[in-house]
C-alpha positions in Angstrom: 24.2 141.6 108.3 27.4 143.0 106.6 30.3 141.2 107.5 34.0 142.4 108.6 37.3 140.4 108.8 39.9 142.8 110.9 43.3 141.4 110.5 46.3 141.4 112.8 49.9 143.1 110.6 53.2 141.8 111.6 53.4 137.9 110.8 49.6 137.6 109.3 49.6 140.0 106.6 53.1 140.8 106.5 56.1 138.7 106.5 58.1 140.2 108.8 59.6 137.1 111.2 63.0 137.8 109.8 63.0 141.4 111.2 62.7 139.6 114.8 66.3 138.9 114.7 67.9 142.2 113.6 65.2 144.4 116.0 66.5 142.0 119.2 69.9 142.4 118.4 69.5 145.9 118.0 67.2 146.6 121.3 70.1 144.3 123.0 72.7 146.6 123.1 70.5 149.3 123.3 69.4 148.2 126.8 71.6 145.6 127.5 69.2 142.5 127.1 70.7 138.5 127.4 72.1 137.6 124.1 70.2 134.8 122.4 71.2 133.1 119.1 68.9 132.6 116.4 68.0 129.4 117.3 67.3 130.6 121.1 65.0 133.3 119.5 63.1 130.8 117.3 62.2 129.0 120.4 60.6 131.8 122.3 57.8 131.2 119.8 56.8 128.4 122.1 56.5 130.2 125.1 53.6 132.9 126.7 54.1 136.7 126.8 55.1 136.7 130.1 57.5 133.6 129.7 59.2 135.8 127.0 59.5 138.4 129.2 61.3 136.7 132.2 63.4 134.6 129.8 64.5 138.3 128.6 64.7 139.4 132.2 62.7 142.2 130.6 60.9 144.1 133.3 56.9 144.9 132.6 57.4 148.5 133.2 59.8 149.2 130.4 57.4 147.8 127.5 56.0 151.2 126.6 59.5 152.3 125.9 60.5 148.9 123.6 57.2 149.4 121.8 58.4 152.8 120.9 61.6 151.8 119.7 60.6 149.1 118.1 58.5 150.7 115.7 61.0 152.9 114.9 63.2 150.3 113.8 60.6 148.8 111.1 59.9 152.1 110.3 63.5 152.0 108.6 63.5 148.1 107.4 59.7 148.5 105.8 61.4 148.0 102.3 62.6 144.5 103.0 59.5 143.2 104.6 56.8 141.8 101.6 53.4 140.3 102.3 52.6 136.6 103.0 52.2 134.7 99.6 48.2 134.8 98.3 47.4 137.2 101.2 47.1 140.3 98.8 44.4 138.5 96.5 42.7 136.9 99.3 42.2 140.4 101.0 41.2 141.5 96.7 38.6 138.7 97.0 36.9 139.6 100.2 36.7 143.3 99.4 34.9 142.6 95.6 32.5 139.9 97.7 31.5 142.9 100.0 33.5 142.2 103.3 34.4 145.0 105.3 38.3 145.1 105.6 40.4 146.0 108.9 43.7 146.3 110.5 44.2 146.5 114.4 48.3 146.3 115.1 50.9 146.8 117.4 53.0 148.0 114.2 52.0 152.3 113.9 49.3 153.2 111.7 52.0 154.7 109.1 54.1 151.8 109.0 50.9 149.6 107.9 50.0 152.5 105.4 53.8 152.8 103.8 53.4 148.7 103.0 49.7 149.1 102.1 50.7 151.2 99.3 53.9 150.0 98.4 52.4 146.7 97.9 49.2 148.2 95.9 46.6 146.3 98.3 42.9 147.4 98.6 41.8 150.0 100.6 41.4 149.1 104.4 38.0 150.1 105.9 39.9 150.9 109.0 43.6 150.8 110.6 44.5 150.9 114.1 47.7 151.1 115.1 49.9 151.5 118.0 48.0 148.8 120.2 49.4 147.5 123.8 51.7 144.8 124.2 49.5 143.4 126.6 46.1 143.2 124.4 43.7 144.8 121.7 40.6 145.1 123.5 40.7 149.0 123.7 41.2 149.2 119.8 38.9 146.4 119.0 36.0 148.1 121.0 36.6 151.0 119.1 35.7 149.1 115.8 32.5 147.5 117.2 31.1 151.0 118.3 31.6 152.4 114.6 30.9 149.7 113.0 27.4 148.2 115.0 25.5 145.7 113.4 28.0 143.9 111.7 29.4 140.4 111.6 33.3 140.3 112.7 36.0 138.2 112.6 39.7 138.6 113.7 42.6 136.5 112.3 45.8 136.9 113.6 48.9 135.0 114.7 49.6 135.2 118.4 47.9 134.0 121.9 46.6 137.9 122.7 44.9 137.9 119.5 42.9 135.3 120.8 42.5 136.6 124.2 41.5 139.9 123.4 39.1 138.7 120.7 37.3 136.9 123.6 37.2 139.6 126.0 35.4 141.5 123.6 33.0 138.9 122.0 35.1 139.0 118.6 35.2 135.6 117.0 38.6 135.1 116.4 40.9 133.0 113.4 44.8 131.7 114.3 47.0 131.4 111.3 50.2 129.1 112.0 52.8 130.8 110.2 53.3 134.0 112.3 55.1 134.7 115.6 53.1 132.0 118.0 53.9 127.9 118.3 51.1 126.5 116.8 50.6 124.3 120.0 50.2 127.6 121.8 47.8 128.7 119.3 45.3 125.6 119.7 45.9 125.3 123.6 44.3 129.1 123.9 41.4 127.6 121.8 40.3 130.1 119.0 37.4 129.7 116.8 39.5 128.7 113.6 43.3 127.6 113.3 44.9 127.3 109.6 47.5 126.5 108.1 47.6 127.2 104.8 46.6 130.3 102.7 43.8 128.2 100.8 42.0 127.2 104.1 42.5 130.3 105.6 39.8 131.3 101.9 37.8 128.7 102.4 36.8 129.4 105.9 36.6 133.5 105.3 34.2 133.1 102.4 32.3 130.6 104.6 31.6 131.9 108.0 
């Protein structure tokens, strides 16, 4: 059976945490959000979606809107954002042993292209963009109905990665230097948590 790794974008391929800062202070006085300082944001990373939300005093229903507007705003910072140190060869490596490569993302399907190519990686088997704040079930179902038969795996970097990886029967791989607390990360219980770039290998090549 022909195996697939489908990675999350923002904060597991791309290093984009310091884009956080300038997109909240930009939605802030947009909509009028509490003011946090950097430090205040930083520690947001230790709390749950909805937590986030209330400690915003962000109401559910306006999410579609942020979404929107957020990925507008990368859409103009794309230049500054560069990938994760050894993620470009480790996606080369997987793609000359045979993996199938995918992207399933919040960020929209151009954003992930412009970088793509800016960066020269390898060509993505399939990119889905534009997912709900909420969870990737929808997106990832998608992928198992074109692509049947075949071994997946999802890495990311947050809690709904891991959530929406078991809804759907997706094994699922944490990495610890994206958006989520790694305590939060191992009290959701994926499959795999790393660390490192070289473990992060070392488990891809062997599962």
């Amino acid at each position: 059976m022909r195996k697939m790794v489908i990675f999350d974008f923002d904060g597991t391929i791309s290093n984009s945490m310091h884009l956080a800062y300038q997109i909240y202070e930009e939605l802030s006085k947009k909509y009028g959000f509490k003011q946090f300082t950097h430090e205040e944001i930083n520690e947001l990373k230790t709390l749950s979606i909805h937590e986030r939300l209330k400690k915003h005093h962000i109401p559910i229903f306006k999410l579609p809107r942020l979404a929107r507007k957020t990925r507008k705003i990368i859409q103009n910072l794309m230049a500054d954002v560069y990938p994760f140190e050894g993620m470009k060869a480790l996606m080369d490596t997987l793609k000359s042993e045979g993996y199938l490569l995918g992207i399933v993302s919040s960020n929209s399907k151009k954003n992930i292209l412009s970088f793509l190519e800016h960066h020269q990686f390898c060509k993505m088997d399939i990119i889905l963009g534009k997912a709900s704040f909420f969870g990737k079930e929808r997106l990832l179902k998608r992928i198992q109905r074109k692509f049947k038969k075949t071994e997946m795996l999802y890495v990311g970097d947050e809690v709904r990665d891991i959530i929406s990886c078991k809804n759907v029967g997706i094994r699922v791989l944490s990495v610890a230097w994206g958006f989520d607390d790694i305590e939060l990360l191992s009290g959701a219980e994926p499959d795999y948590l790393v660390t490192d770039m070289d473990t992060l290998k070392k488990v891809l090549l062997e599962v």
